[in-house]
FIGU-830588 format. One line per 3 residues: number of its first residue (from 1); for each residue x, z, y of N, C-alpha, C. Coordinates in Angstrom, 2 decimals, always signed. Example, Ala and Ser with C-alpha at 12.3 -4.5 7.8 and 13.67 -1.06 7.14 Angstrom:
<recs>
1 = +13.19:+7.80:-5.69:+12.30:+7.80:-4.50:+13.20:+7.80:-3.30  +12.85:+7.08:-2.25:+13.67:+7.14:-1.06:+12.90:+7.87:+0.03
</recs>
This chain:
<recs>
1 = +0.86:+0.00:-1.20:+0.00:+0.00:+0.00:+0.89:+0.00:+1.23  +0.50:-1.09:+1.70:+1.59:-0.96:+2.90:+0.79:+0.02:+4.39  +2.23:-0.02:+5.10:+1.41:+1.59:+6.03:+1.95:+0.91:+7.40
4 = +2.51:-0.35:+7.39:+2.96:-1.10:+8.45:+1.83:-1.37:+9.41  +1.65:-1.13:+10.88:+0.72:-1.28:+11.73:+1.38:-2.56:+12.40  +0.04:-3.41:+12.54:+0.47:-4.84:+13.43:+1.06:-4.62:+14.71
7 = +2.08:-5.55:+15.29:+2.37:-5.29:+16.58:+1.20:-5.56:+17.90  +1.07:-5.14:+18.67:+0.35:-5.39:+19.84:+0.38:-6.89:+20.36  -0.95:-7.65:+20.52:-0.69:-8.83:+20.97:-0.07:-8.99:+22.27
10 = -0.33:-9.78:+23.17:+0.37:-10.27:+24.48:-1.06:-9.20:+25.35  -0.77:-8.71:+26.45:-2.16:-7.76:+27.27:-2.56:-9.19:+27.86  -3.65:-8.58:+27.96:-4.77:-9.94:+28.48:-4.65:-9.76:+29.75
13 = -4.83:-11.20:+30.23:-4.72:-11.43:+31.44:-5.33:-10.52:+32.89  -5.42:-10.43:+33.74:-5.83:-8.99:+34.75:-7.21:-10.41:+34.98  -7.92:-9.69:+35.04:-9.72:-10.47:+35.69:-9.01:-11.10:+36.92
16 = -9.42:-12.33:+37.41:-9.60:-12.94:+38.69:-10.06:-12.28:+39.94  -9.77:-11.93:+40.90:-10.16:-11.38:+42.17:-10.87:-11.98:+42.73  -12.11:-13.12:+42.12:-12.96:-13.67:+43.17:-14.20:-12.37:+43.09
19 = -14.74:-13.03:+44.59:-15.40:-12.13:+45.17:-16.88:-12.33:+44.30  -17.56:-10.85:+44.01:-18.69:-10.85:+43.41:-19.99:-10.74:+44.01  -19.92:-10.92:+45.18:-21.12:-11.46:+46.07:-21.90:-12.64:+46.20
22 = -23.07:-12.47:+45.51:-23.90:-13.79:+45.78:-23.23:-15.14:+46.35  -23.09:-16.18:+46.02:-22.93:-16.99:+47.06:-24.39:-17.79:+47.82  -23.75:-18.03:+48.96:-24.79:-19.02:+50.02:-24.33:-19.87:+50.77
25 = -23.95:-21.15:+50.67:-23.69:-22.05:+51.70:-24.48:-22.47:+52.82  -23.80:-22.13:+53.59:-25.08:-22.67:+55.15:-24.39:-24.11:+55.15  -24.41:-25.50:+55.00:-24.54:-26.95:+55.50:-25.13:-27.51:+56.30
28 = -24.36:-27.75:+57.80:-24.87:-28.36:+58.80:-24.84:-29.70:+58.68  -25.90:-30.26:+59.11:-26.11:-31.61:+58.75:-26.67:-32.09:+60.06  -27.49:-31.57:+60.75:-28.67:-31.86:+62.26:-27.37:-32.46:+63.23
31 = -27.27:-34.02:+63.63:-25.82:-34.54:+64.72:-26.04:-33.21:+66.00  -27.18:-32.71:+66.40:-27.91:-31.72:+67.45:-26.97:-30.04:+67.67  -27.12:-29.98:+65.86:-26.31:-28.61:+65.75:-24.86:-28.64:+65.30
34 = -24.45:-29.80:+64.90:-22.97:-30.36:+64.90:-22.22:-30.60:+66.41  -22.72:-30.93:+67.26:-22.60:-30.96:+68.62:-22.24:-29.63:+69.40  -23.36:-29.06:+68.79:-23.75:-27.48:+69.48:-22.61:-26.47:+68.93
37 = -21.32:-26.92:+67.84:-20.07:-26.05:+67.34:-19.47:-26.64:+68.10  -19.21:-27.74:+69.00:-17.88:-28.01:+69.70:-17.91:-27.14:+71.15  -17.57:-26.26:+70.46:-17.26:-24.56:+71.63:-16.59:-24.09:+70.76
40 = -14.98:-23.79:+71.33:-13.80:-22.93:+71.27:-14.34:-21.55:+70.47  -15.36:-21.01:+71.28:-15.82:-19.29:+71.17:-16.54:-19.53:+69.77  -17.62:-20.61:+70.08:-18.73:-20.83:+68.86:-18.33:-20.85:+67.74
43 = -16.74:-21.52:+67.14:-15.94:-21.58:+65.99:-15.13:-20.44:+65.73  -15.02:-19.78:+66.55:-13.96:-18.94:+66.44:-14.90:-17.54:+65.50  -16.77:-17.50:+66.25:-16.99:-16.40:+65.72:-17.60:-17.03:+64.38
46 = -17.74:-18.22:+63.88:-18.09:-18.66:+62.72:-16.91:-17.96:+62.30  -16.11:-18.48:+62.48:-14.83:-18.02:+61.31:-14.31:-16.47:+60.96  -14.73:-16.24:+62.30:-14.68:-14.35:+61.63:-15.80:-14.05:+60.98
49 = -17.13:-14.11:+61.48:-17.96:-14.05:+60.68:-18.35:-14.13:+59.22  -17.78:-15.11:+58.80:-17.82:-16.49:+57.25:-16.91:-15.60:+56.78  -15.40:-15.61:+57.61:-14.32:-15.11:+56.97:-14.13:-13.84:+56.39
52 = -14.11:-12.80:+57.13:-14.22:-11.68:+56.92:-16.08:-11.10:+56.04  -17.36:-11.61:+56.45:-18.27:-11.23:+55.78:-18.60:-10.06:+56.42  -17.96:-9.19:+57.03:-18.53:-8.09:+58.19:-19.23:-8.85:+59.46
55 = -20.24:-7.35:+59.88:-20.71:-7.68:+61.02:-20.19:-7.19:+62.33  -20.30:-7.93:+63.27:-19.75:-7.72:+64.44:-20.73:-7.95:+65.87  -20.26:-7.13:+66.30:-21.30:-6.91:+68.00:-20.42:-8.23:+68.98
58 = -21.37:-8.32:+70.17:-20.93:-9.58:+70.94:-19.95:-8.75:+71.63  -20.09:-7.81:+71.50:-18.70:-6.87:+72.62:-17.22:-7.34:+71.78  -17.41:-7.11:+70.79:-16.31:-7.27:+69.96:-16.11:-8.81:+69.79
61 = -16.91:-9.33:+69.54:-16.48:-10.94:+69.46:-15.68:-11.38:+70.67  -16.09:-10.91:+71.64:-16.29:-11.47:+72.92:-14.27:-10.68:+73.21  -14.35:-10.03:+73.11:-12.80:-9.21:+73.22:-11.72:-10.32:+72.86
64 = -12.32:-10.72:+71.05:-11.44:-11.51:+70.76:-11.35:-13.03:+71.00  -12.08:-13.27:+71.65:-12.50:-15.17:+72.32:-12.32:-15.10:+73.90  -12.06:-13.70:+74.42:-11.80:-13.91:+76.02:-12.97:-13.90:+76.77
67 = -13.98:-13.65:+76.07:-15.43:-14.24:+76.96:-16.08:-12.73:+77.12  -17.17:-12.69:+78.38:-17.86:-11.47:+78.59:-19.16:-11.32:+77.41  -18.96:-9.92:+77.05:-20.12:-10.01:+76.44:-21.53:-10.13:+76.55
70 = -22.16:-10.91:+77.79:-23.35:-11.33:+78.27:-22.89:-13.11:+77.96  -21.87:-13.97:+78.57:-21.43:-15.00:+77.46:-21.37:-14.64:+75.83  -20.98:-14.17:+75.14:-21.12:-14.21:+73.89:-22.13:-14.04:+73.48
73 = -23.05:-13.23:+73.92:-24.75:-13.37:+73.36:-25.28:-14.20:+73.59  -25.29:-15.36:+74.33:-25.13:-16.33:+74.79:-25.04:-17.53:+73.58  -23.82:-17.54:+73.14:-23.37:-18.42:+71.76:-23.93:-17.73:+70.49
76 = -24.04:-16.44:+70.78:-24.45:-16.09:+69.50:-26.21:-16.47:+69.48  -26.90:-16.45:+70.20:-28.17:-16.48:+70.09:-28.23:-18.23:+69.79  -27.53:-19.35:+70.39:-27.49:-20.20:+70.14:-26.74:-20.87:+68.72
79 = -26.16:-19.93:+68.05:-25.62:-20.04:+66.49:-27.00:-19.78:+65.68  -27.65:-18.53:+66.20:-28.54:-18.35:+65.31:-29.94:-19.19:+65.45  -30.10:-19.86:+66.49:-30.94:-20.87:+66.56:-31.01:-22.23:+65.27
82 = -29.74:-22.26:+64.94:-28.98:-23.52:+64.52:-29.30:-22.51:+62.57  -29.56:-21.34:+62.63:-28.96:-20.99:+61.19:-27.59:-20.39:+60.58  -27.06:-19.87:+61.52:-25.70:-20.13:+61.56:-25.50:-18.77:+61.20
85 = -25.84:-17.82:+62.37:-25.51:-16.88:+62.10:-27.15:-15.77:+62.27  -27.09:-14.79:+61.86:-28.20:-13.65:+62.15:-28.04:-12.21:+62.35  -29.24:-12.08:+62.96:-29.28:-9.88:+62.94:-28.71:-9.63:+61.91
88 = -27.65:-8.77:+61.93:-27.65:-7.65:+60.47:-28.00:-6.25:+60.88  -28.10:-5.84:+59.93:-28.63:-4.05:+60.01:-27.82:-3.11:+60.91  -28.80:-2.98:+61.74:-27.83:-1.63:+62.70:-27.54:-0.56:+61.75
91 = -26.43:+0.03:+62.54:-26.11:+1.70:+62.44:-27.33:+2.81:+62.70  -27.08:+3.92:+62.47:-27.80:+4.89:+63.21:-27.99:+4.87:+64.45  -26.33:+5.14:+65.15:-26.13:+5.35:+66.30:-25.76:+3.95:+67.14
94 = -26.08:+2.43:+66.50:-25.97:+1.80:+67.31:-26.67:+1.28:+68.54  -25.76:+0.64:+69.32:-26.72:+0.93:+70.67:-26.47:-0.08:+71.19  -25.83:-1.46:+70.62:-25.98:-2.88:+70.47:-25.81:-3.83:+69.19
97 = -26.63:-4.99:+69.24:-26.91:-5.45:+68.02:-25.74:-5.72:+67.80  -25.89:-6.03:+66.21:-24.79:-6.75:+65.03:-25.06:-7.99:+64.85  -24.35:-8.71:+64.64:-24.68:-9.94:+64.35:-23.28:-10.32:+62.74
100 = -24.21:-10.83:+61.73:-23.65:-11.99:+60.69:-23.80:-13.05:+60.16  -22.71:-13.46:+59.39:-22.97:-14.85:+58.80:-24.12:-15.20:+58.36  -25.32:-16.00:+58.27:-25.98:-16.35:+57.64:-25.83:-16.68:+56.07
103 = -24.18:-17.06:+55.08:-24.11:-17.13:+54.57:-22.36:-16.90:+54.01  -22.11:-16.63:+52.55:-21.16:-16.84:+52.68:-19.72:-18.12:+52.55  -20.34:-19.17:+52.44:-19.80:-20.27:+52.75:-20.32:-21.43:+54.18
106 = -19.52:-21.77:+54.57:-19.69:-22.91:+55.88:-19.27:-24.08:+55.74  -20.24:-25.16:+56.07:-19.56:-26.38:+55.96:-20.95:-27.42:+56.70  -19.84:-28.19:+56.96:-20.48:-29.48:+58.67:-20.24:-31.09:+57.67
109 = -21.50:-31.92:+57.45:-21.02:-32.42:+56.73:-22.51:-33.79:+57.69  -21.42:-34.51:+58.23:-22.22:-35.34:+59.11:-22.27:-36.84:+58.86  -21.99:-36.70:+57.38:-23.06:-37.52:+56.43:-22.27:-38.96:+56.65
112 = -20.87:-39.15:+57.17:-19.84:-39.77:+57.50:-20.11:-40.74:+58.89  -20.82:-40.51:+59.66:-20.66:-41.01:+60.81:-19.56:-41.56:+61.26  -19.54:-42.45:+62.31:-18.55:-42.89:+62.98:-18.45:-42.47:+64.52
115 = -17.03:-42.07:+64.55:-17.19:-40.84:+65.96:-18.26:-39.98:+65.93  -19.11:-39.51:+64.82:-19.65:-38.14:+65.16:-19.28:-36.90:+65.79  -20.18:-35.83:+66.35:-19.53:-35.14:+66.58:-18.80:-34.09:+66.21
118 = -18.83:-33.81:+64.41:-17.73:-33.49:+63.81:-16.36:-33.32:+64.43  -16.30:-34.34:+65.17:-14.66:-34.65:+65.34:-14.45:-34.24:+66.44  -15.21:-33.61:+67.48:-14.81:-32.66:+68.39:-14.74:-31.30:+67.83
121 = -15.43:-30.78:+66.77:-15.16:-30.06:+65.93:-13.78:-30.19:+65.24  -12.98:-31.02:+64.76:-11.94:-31.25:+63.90:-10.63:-30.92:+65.46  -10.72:-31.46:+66.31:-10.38:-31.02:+67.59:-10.09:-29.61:+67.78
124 = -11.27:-28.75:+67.84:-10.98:-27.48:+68.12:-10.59:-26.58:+67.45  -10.74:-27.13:+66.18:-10.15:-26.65:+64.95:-8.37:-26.57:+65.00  -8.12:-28.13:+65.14:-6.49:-28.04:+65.43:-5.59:-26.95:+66.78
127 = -6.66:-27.33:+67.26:-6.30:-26.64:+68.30:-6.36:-24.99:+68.50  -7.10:-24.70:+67.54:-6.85:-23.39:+67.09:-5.46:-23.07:+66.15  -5.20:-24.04:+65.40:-3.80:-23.97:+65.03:-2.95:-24.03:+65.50
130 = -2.83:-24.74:+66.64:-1.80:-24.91:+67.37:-1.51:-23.29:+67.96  -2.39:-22.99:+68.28:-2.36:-21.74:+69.07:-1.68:-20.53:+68.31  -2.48:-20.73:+66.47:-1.78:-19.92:+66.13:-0.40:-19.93:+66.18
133 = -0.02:-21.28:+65.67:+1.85:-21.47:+65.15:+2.06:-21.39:+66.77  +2.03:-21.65:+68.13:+2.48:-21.03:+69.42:+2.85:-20.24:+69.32  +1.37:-18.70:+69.00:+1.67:-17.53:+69.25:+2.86:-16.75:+67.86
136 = +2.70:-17.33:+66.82:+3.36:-16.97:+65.94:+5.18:-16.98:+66.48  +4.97:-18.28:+66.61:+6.80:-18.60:+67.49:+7.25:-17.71:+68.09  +6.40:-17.53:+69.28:+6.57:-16.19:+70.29:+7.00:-14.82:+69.69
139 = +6.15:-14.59:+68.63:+6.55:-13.43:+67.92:+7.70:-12.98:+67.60  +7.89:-14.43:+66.41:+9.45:-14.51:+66.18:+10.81:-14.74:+67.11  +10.57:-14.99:+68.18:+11.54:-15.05:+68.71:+11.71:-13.62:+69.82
142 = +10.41:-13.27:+70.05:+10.56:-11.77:+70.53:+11.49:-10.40:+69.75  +10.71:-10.90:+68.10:+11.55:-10.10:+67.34:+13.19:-10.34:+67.38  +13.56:-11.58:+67.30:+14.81:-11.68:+67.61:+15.43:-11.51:+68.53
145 = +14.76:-11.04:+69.75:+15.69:-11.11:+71.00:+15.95:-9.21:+71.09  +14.99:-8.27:+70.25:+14.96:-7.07:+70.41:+16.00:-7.04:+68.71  +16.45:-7.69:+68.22:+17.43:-7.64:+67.18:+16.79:-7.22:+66.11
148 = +15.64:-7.57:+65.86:+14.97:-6.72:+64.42:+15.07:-8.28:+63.58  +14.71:-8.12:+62.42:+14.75:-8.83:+61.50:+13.39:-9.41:+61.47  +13.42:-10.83:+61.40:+11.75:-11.81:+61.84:+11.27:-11.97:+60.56
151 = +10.32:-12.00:+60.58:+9.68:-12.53:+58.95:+10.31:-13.82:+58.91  +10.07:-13.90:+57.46:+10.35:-15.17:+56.42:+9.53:-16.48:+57.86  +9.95:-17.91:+57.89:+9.47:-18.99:+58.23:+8.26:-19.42:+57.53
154 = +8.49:-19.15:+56.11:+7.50:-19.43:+54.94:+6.31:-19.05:+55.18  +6.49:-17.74:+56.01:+4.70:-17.13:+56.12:+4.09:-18.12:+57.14  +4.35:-19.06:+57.49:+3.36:-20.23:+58.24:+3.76:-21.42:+57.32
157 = +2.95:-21.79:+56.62:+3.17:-23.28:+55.79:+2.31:-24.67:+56.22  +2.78:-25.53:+56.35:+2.21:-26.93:+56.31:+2.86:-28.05:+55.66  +1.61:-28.28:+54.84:+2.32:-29.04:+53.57:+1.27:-30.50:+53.97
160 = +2.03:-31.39:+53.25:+1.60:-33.07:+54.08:+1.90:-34.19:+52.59  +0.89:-34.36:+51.95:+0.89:-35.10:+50.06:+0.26:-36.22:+50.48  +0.80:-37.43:+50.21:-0.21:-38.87:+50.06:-0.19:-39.19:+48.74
163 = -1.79:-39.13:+48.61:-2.31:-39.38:+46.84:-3.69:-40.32:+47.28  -3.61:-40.37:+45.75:-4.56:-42.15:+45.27:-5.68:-41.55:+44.53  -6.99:-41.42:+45.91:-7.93:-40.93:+44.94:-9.30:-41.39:+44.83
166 = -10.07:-41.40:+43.68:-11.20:-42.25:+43.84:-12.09:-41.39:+44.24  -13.28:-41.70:+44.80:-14.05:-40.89:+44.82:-14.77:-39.00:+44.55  -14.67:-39.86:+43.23:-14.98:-38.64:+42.05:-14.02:-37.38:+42.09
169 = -12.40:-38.13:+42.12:-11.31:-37.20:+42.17:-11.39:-36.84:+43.18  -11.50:-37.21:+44.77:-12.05:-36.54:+45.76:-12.51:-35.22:+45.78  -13.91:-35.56:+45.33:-14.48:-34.41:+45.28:-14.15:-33.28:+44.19
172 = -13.62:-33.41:+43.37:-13.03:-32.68:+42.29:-11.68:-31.84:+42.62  -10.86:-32.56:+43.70:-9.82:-31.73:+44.42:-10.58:-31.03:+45.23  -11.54:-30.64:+46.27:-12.04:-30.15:+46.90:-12.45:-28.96:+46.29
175 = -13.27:-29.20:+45.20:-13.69:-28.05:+44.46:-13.12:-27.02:+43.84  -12.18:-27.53:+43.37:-10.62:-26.97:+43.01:-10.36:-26.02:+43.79  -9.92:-26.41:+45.53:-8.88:-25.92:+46.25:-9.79:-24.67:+46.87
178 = -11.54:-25.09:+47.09:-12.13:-24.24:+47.26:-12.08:-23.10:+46.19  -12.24:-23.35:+44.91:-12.70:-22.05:+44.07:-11.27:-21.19:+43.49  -9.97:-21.73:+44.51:-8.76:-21.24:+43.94:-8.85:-20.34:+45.17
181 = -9.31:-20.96:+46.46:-9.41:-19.69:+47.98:-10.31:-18.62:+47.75  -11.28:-18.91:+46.53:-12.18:-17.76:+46.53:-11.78:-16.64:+45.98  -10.59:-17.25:+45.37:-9.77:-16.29:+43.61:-8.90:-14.80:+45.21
184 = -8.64:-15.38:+46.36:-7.73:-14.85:+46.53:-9.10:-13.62:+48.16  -10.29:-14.26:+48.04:-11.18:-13.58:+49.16:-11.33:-12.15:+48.55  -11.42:-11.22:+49.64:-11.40:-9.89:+49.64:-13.09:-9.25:+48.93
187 = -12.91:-8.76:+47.48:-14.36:-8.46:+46.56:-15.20:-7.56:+47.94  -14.68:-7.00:+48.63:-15.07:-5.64:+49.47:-14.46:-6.33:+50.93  -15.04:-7.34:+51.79:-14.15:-7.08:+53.12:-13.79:-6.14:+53.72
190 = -14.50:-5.04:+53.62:-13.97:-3.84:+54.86:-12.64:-2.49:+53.68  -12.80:-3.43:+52.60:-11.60:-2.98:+51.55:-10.48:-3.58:+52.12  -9.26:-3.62:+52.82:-7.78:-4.65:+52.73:-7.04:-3.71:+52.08
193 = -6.41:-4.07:+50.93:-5.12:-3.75:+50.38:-4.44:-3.40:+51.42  -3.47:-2.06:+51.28:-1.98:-1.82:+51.95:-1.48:-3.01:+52.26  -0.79:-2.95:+52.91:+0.30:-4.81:+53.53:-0.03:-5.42:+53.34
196 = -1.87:-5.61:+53.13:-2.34:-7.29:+53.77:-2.05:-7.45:+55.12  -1.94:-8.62:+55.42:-2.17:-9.23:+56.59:-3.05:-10.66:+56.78  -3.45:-10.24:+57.79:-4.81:-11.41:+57.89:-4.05:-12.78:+58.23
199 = -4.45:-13.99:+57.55:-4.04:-14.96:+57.48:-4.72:-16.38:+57.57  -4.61:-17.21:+58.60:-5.72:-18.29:+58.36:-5.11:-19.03:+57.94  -5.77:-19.87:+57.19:-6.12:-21.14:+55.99:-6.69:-22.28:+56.63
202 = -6.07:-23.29:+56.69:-6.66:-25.02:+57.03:-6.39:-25.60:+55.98  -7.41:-26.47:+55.61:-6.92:-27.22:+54.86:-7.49:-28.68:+54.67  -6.94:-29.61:+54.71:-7.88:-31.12:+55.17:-7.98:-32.10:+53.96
205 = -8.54:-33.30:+54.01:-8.30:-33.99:+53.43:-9.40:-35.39:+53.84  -8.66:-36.49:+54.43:-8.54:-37.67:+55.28:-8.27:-38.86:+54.76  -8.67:-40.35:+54.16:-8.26:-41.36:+53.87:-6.93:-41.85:+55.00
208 = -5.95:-42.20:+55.17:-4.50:-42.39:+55.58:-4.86:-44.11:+56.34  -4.33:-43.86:+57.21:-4.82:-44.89:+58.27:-3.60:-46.22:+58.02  -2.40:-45.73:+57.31:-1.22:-47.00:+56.69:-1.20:-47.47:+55.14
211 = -1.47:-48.32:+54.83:-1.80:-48.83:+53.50:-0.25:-49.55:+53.16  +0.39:-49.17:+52.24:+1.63:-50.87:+51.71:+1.45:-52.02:+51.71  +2.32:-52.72:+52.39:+1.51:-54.26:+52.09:+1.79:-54.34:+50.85
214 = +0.98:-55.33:+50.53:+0.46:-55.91:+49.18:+0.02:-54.71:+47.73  -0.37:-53.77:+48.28:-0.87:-52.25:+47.52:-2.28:-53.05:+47.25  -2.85:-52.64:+46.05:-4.31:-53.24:+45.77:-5.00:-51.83:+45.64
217 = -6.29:-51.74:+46.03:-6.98:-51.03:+45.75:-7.30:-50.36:+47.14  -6.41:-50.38:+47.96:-6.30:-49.55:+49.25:-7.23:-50.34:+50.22  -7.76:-49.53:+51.55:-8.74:-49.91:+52.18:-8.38:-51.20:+52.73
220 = -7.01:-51.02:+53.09:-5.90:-52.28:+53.53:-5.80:-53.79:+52.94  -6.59:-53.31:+51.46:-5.97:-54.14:+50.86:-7.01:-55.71:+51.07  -6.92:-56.88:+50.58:-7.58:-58.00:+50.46:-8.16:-58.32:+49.13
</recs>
């Protein structure tokens, strides 16, 4: 009789960190309320909103967009016209409204127009990046001028791939890149891990306006 006990397999993998909250996509589609996001402030509180999943007062929005909070109620009442955003549940002691996401996914999808106004949207979008990698620079070079040690370069990435895709694969990378961002969204927003740091995410994807000559298949092509 043997008395030999099997060895332990490999430990199973740790569960995925996507978030276990219902999902809800809000999809703007109306050219009316696609129009009505090309405002600096208007995107900025989508994205905290969407992003984070907490609610926030126009005082507080308004702090972080530069605007008074009689302007921010302002955009916010006009988000929630559109669906965008809504009341959430006061506090006890609150003594101005909350406002949240209507859902927890966002997306503007203007059904491929030409010059829609998407693309004043895609505009303010960049231009929110820009601002970040600006202010980021600044940082780093502040840190260096007071002699401390700057973060890694790495913690700002932009990566730039030309690929051959049909349709189908299109949409199949999309879905992908989305349900790999969800793996990494916070189960609990008002939970952050020790040494998180808040981090924004762009991410695009554009048919390429230079084709090879004599490439077949390409929009370029004959």
């Amino acid at each position: 009789m043997s008395t030999d006990t099997p060895s332990p397999g490999p430990a199973p993998e740790a569960a995925p960190r996507r978030r276990s909250r219902p999902e809800k996509k809000v999809e703007i589609t109306d050219p009316k309320a696609i129009r009505a996001l090309a405002h600096a402030a208007r995107l900025e509180v989508i994205s905290e909103l969407y992003s984070t999943q907490s609610s926030r007062t126009a005082t507080e929005l308004a702090q972080q967009t530069g605007l008074t909070p009689s302007a921010m109620s302002y955009h916010l009442r006009a988000l929630q016209k559109w669906g965008i955003v809504v009341p959430a549940e006061a506090s006890a002691d609150a003594r101005e409204r909350r406002w949240k996401a209507a859902g927890t996914d966002f997306a503007i999808n203007s059904g491929g127009a030409v010059a829609g106004p998407d693309f004043a949207v895609i505009d303010l979008e960049l231009d929110a990046f820009r601002r970040r990698a600006s202010s980021y620079a600044r940082a780093r070079d502040e840190q260096r001028k007071r002699g401390e040690s700057a973060e890694p370069a790495s913690a700002v990435l932009l990566a730039n791939n030309l690929l051959y895709l049909t349709a189908e694969q299109r949409s199949e990378l999309t879905e992908r890149v989305f349900e790999l961002l969800r793996d990494y969204e916070l189960e609990d927003p008002n939970c952050i891990p020790p040494g998180a740091e808040r981090i924004a995410t762009l991410w695009s994807m554009i048919p390429d306006d230079r084709t090879l000559p004599g490439a077949s298949g390409g929009r370029g092509s004959t």
